[in-house]
C-alpha positions, 0 to 999 in steps of 0.5 A, spaced: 250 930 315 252 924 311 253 927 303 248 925 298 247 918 295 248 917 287 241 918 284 237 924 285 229 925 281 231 932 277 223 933 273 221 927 271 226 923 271 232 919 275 239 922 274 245 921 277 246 927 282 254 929 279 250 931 272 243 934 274 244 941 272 238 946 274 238 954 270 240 960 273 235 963 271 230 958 276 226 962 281 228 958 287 235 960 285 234 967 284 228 969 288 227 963 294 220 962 289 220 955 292 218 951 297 221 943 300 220 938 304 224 933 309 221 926 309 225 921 313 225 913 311 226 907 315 228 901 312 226 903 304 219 906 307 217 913 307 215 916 313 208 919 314 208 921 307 201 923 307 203 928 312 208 931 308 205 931 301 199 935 305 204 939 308 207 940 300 200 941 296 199 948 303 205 950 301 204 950 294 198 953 294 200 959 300 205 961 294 201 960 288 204 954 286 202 949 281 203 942 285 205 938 279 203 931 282 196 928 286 199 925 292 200 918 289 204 920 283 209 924 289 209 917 292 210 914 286 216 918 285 220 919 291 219 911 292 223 910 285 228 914 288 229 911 295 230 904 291 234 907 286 239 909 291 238 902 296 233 904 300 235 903 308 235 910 312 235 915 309 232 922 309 229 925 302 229 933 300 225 934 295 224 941 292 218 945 289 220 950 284 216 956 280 221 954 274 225 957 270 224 963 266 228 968 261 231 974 265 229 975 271 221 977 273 218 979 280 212 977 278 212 970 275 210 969 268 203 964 267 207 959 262 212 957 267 213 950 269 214 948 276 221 944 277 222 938 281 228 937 284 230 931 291 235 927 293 237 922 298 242 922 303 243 917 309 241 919 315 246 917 320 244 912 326 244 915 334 250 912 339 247 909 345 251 914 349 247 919 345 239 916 345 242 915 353 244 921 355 242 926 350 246 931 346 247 939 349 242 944 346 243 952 345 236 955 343 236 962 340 231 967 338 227 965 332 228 970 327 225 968 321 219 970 316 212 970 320 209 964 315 214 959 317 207 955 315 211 955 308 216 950 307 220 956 303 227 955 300 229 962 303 232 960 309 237 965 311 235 967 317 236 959 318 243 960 316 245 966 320 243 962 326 247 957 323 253 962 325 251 962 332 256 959 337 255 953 339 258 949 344 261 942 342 257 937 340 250 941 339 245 941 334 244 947 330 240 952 335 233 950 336 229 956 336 225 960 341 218 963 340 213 966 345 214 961 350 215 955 345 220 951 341 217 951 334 224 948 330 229 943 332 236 944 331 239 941 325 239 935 324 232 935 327 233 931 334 228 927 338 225 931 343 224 928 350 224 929 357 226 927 364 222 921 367 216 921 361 
């Protein structure tokens, strides 16, 4: 993936992303104790942004998580940053984090304040070859936690699929479930099939 543009949103407020600085002490770093969202723009616009603040607001509330924004403010904010970085493709991440504390608390502390974390990135442009003739795909047996429903930060089951072989050219792998396929590779890929 294309590395990220210059402006991120660091809680409250624009920053250059080369100078944000989050604790060590957040709980995203130290426990996971997070949740994110992927949000694709097209030509400056967000896409289905309803969908995924409401898929944000169930995550929160999943973890018992204070959602710091009502969906208008959310979109307020991830449209400043888009402008802010030129608008056009791109895709957002945007992280929710329990915050930071002092040392290091399995059970979080009640005063602790959420931390708001998203950037923005290009999204690369598909070849005609690719959208004509498709990409190879590996699949792989889905191992992660069973509340994927959670957009948790604490991907490393994620990763470790990641270490899988693959073959040349192929998305991460796209995982296996009861006779499903519940995630895509990385980058997501458009799903199609023959004739339809």
């Amino acid at each position: 993936m294309p590395p990220p543009l210059r402006w991120c949103h660091l809680d409250g407020r624009l920053v250059e992303l080369a100078g944000a600085r989050i604790s060590p002490f957040d709980r995203s770093f130290l426990f996971g104790d997070g949740i994110y969202e992927v949000m694709r723009v097209y030509d400056g616009r967000l896409f289905r942004p309803e969908l995924h603040l409401d898929r944000l607001a169930r995550s929160a509330a999943a973890i018992k998580l204070a959602n710091p924004h009502p969906h208008a403010q959310w979109r307020a904010l991830l449209e400043e940053l888009v402008t802010a970085n030129g608008g056009g493709d791109q895709y957002i991440y945007l992280q929710l984090s329990r915050g930071a504390e002092e040392g290091r608390n399995h059970a979080p502390l009640p005063q602790v304040a959420p931390l708001v974390f998203a950037y923005c990135a290009p999204w690369p442009a598909m070849s005609g070859s690719t959208l004509r003739d498709g990409l190879p795909c590996i699949t792989a047996a889905d191992t992660r936690w069973a509340r994927c429903d959670i957009k948790s930060v604490a991907l490393l089951a994620n990763v470790l699929l990641g270490h899988q072989p693959s073959e040349p050219g192929a998305t991460g792998p796209t995982l296996r479930r009861n006779g499903g396929l519940p995630e895509a590779g990385a980058p997501p890929v458009p799903w199609g099939r023959t004739g339809v």
